[in-house]
C-alpha positions as CSV (number, residue, x, y, z in Angstrom):
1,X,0.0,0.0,0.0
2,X,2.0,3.5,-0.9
3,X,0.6,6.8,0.5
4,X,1.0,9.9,-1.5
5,X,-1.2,13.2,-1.2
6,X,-3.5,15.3,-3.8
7,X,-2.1,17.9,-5.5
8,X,-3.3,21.2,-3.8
9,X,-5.4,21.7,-7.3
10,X,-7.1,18.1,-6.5
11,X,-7.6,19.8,-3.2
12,X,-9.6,22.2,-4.0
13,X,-12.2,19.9,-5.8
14,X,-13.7,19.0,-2.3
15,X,-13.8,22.7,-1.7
16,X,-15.4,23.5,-4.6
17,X,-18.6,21.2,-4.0
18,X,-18.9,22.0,-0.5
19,X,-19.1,25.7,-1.4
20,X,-21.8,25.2,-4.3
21,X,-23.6,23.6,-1.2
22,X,-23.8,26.8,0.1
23,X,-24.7,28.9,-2.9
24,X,-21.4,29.9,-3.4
25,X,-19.0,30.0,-6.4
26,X,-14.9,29.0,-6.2
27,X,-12.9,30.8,-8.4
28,X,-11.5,28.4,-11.5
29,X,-7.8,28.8,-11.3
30,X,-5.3,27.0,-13.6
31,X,-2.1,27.3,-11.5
32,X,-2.4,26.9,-7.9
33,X,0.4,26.7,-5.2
34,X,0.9,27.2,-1.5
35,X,0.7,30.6,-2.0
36,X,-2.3,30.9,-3.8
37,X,-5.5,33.2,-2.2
38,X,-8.6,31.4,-4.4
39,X,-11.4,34.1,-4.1
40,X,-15.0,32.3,-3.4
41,X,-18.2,34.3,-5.0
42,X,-21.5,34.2,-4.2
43,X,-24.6,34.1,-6.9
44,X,-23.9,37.9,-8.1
45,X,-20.3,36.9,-8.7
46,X,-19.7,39.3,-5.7
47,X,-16.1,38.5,-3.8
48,X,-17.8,37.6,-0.2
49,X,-14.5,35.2,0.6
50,X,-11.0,33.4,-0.2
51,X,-9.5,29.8,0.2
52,X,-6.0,29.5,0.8
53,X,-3.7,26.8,2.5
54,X,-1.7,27.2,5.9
55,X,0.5,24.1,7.1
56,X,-1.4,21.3,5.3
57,X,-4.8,22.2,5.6
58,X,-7.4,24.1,3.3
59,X,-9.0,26.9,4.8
60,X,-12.0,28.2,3.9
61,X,-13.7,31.9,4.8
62,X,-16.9,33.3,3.2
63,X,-18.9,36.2,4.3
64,X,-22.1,36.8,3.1
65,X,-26.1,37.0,3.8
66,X,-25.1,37.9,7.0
67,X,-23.5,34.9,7.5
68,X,-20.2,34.3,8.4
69,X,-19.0,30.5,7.1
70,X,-15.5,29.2,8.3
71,X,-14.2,25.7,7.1
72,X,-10.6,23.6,6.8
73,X,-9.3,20.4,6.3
74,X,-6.5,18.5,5.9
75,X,-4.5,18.0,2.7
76,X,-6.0,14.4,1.7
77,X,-3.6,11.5,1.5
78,X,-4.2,8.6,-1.5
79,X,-4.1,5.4,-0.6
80,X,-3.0,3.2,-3.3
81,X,-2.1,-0.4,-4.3
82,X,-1.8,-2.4,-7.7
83,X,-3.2,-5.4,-7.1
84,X,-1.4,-8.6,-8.7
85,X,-4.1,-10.9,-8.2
86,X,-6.6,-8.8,-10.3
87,X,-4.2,-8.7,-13.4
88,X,-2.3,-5.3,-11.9
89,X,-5.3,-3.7,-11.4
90,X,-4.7,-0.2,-10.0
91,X,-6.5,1.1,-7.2
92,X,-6.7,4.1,-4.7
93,X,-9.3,6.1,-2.6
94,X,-8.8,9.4,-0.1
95,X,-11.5,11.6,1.5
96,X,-11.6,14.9,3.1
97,X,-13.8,15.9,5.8
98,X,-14.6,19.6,5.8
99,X,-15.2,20.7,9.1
100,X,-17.2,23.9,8.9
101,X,-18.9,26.4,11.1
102,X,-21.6,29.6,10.2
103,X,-22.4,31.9,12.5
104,X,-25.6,34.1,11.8
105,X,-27.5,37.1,12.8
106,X,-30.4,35.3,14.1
107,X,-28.4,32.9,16.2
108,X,-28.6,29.8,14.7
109,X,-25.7,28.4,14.9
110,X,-24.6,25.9,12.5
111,X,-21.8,23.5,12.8
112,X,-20.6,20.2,11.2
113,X,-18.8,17.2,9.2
114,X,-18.9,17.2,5.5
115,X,-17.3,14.1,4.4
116,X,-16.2,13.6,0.3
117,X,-15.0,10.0,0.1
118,X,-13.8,8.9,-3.2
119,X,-11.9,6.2,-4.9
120,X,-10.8,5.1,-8.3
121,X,-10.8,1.2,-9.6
122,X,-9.5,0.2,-13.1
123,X,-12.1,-2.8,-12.1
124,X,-14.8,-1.2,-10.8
125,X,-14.5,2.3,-11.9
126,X,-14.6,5.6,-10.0
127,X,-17.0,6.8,-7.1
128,X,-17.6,9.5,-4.8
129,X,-20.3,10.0,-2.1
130,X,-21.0,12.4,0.5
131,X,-21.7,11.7,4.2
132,X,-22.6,15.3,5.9
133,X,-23.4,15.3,9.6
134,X,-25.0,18.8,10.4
135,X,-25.3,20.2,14.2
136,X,-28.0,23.0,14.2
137,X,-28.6,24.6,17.3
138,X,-32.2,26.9,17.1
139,X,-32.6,29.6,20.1
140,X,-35.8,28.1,22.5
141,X,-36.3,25.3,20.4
142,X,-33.1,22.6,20.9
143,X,-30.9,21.0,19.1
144,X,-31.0,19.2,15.8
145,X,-28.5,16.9,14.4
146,X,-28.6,15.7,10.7
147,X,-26.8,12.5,9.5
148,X,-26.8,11.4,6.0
149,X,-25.3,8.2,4.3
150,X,-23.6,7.8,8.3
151,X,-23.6,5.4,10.8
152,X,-25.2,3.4,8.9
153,X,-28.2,5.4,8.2
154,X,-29.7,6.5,4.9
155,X,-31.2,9.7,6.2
156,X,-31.2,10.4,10.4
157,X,-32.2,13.1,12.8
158,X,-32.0,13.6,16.0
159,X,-34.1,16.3,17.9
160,X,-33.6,17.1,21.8
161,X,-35.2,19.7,23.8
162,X,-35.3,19.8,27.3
163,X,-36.6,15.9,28.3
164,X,-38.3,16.1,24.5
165,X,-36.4,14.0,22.1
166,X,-37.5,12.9,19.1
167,X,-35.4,10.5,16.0
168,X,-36.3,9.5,12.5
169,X,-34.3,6.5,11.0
170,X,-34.4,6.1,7.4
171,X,-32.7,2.8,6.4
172,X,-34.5,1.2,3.6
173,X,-32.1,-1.8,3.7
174,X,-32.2,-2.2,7.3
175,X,-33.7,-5.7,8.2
176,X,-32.6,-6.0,11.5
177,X,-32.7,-2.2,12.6
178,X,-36.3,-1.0,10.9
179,X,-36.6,0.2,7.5
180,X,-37.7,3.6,8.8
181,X,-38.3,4.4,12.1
182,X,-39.4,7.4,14.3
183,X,-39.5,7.8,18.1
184,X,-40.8,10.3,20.1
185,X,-40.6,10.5,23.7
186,X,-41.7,13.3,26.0
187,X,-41.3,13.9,30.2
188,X,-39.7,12.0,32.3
189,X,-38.4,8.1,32.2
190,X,-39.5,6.3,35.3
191,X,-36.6,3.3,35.3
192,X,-38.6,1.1,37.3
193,X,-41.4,1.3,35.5
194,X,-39.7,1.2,31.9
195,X,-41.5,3.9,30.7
196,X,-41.3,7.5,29.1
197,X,-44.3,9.3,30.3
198,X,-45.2,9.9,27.2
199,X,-43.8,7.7,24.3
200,X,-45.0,7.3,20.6
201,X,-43.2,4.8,18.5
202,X,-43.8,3.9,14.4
203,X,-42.2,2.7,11.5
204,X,-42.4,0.2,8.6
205,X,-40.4,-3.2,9.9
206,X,-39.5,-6.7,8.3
207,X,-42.3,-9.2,9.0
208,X,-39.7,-11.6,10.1
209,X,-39.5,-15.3,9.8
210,X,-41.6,-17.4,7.9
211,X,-43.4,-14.0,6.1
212,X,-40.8,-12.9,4.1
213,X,-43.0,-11.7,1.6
214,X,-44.8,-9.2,3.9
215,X,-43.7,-5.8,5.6
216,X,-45.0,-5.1,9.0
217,X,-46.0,-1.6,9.9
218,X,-46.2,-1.2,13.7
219,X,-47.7,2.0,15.8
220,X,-48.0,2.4,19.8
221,X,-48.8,5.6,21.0
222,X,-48.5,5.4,25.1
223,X,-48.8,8.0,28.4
224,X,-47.7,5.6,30.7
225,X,-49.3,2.5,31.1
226,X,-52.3,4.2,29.0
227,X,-52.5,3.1,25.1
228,X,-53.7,5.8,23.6
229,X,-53.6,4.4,19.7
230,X,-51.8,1.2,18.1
231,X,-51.7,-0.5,14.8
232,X,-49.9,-3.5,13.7
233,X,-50.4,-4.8,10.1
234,X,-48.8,-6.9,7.8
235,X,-49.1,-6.3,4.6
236,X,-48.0,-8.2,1.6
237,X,-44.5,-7.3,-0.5
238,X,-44.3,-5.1,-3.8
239,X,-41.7,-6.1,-6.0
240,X,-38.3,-7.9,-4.6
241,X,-36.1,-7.4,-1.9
242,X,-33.7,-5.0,-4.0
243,X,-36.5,-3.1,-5.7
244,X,-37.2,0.1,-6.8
245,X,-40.8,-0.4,-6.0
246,X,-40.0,-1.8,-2.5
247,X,-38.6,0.9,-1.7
248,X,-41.1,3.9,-2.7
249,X,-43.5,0.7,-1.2
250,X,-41.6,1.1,2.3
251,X,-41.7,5.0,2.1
252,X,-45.6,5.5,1.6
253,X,-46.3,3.2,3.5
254,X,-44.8,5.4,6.5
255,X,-46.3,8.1,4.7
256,X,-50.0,7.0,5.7
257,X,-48.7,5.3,9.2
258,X,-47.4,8.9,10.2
259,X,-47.7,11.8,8.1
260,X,-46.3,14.1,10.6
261,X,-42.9,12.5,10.3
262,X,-42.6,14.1,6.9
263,X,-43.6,17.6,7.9
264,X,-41.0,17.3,10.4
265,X,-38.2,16.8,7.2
266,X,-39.8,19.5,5.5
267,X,-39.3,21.9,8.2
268,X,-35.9,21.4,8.4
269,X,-35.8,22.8,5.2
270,X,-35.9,26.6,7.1
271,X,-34.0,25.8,9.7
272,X,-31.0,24.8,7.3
273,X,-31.4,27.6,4.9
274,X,-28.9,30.8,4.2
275,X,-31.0,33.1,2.5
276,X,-32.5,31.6,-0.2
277,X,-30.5,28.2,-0.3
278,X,-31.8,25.3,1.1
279,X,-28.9,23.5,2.6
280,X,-31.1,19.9,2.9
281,X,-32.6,20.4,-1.1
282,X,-28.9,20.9,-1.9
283,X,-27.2,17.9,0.2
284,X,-30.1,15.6,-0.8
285,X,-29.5,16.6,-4.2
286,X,-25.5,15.8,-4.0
287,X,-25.9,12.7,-1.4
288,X,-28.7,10.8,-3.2
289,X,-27.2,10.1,-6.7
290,X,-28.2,5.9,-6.7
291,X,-32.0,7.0,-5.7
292,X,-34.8,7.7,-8.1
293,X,-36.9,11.0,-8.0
294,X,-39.3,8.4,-7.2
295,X,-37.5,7.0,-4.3
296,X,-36.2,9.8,-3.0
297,X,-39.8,11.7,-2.3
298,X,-41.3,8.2,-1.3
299,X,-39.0,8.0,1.7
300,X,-38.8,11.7,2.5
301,X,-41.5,13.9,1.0
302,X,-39.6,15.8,-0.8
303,X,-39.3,16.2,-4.2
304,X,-35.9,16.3,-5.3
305,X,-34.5,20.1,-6.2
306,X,-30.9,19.4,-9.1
307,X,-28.0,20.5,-7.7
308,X,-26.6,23.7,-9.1
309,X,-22.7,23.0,-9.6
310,X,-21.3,25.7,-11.2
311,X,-19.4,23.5,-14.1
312,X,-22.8,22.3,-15.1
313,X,-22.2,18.6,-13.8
314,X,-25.6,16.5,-13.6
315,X,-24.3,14.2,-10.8
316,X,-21.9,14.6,-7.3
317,X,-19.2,12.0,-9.6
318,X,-18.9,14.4,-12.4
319,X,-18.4,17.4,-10.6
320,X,-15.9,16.5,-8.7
321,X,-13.5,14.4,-11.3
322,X,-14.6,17.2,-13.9
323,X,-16.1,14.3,-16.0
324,X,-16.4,15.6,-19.8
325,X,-14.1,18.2,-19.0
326,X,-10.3,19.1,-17.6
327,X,-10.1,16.7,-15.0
328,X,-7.4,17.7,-12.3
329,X,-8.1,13.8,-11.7
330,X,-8.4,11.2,-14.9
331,X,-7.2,11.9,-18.8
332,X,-10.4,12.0,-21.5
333,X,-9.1,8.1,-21.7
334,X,-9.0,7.1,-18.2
335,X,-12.7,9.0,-18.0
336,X,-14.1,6.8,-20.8
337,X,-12.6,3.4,-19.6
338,X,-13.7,4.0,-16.1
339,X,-17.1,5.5,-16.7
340,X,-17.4,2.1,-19.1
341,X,-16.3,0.0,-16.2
342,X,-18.8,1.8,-13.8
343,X,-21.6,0.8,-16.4
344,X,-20.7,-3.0,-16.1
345,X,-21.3,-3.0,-12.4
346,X,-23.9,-1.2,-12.4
């Protein structure tokens, strides 16, 4: 295995998509060093910030909307091998985590983890996925906590406020876990008693053994030992276990169960907005490539808003390798034999 690092121009790629997250523009240099001062625009073409590098890291500063976004992370290292076995097959993968804060004048404060992992396999072509985690704290109302594509769920948040807690688990793969889940528990837990005082718990499950070919959908809504509404209900399969239609199945499914669970995503929506960009439209846009439209508003509500990169890219992939263009990455050959290769493994 031999380590070697992006070029600070490869660097920069990562930057580039987490600040189109944002609504905001990096400028398109040719020749970059450690010197270099990379001005960052926003949607006007206004100068609101600059990237430059200080002792291995990227750092990131952007001031605008009345928002004041600071960011860095490390130069990313490349991990790479050829692999003897597989007829010298070339492989090699990196990520960056962006570590950002904003600061705002209506004191939200926004803080977080976004994660570009990517690799590059003469076998298996080239990939790239984001994983952001998002810490949102809103004045009188608690704190919020956004995962996507971590810890092994699809789509996650957590919500606490006082003893108010609330989580929504979207894992449409999940057999053991739940498929999608939300909790919400309010007042005080009594341990002897095992119970929240208040507790309402939902989601679309695997039937288990011997029903394979069923889902179960499960409700119990509880103030302590009183049931105030429950639902259990089996019904039958659409499609196979790796289905499109399973999965927009699973997803309205929950939709009828607990309607309220989606008005809860859709909220979010304000809460993670800088003026008029919608942080979650954007990051579902980038973090969602493999799902249909279809999918994508079956499991969350939402219908899904493209992604505005500013080279024009249709995908989170061909953005960052500059597919169809000047790739700081892969030559016009290497892009056509890997985007081939992708196909076949489709």
């Amino acid at each position: 295995m031999q380590e070697k690092h992006l070029t600070l121009a490869q660097n920069t790629c990562a930057a580039r998509i987490f600040l189109n997250t944002f609504g905001l523009t990096l400028e398109n240099l040719t020749d970059i060093d450690e010197f270099s001062k990379i001005k960052v625009f926003d949607k006007e073409m206004n100068v609101v910030g600059e990237l430059r590098f200080d002792n291995g890291k990227v750092i990131i500063v952007a001031n605008y909307n009345n928002n004041l976004l600071e960011a860095s992370y490390d130069i990313a290292k490349v991990f790479s091998f050829i692999d003897r076995e597989c007829g010298n097959a070339l492989f090699g993968e990196w990520s960056s985590k962006i570590e950002f804060k904003v600061k705002n004048s209506n004191n939200i404060k926004l803080s977080g983890e976004f994660l570009i992992g990517c690799s590059v396999d003469s076998e298996f072509g080239i990939k790239c996925l984001c994983h952001p985690l998002i810490n949102c704290e809103v004045p009188n109302k608690g704190k919020i906590t956004l995962k996507i594509l971590r810890d092994g769920r699809t789509f996650g948040v957590d919500i606490s406020s006082g003893n108010y807690k609330e989580t929504i688990d979207i894992m449409p793969w999940d057999d053991l876990n739940g498929f999608i889940k939300h909790v919400i528990s309010k007042g005080d837990y009594n341990p002897k008693r095992y119970k929240h005082e208040y507790r309402k718990y939902m989601g679309v499950f695997t039937a288990g053994r011997g029903d394979e070919d069923k889902l179960h959908v499960f409700l119990s809504e509880t103030e302590w030992d009183n049931q105030i509404s429950f639902i259990n209900e089996f019904p039958p399969k659409i499609g196979d276990d790796n289905s499109k239609e399973l999965v927009i199945q699973k997803g309205m499914l929950m939709q009828d169960l607990d309607p309220e669970m989606f008005e809860k995503i859709k909220s979010l929506r304000e809460v993670l907005s800088i003026g008029e960009i919608s942080l979650l439209d954007n990051l579902l846009s980038i973090c969602y490539d493999s799902y249909s439209d279809e999918e994508l508003e079956a499991l969350l509500g939402i219908k899904r808003s493209r992604m505005n990169y500013q080279d024009g890219a249709n995908s989170l992939k061909e953005s960052y390798f500059g597919i169809g263009q000047d790739s700081q990455f892969l030559s016009t050959e290497q892009q056509k034999r890997l985007l081939k290769t992708n196909r076949k493994n489709v």
